[in-house]
C-alpha angles and dihedrals in degrees: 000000000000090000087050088056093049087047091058090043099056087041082054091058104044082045092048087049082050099057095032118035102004097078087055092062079049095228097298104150121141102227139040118264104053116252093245091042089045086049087051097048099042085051090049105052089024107036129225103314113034081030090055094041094049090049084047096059097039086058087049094055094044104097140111097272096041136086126307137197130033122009118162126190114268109249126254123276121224117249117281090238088050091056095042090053091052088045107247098111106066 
């Protein structure tokens, strides 16, 4: 619940960059997805820490001398509980 709150927050704030700073950097980012839809999409199917994590290292990586192109959010794990009880965790 908590974790689901911190999640739209931090949405409400990539969305809020979008309408507000983003269209003076005229749409300019390296990869696609953008860095703040990448950011989005990694919070929702992630959640607040590994999502913001995740958002944190693409705009490090978004720089002149970086990557370009394609560069989709990872997908989401199962559960740790969920993998040692199908026996791939030891």
């Amino acid at each position: 619940m908590l974790g689901r709150l911190i999640t739209r927050i931090l949405i409400l704030g990539v969305r809020a960059y979008q309408v507000t700073l983003s269209p003076l950097f005229h749409g300019c980012c390296r990869f696609e997805p953008s860095c703040s839809n990448y950011c989005i999409e990694a919070l929702q199917r992630h959640g607040p820490l590994r999502g913001l994590w995740l958002g944190v290292r693409r705009l490090l990586r978004c720089h002149p001398f970086g990557a370009f192109g394609p560069d989709p959010v990872p997908p989401a794990r199962p559960p740790r509980h969920k993998l040692h009880a199908q026996g791939n965790l030891k």
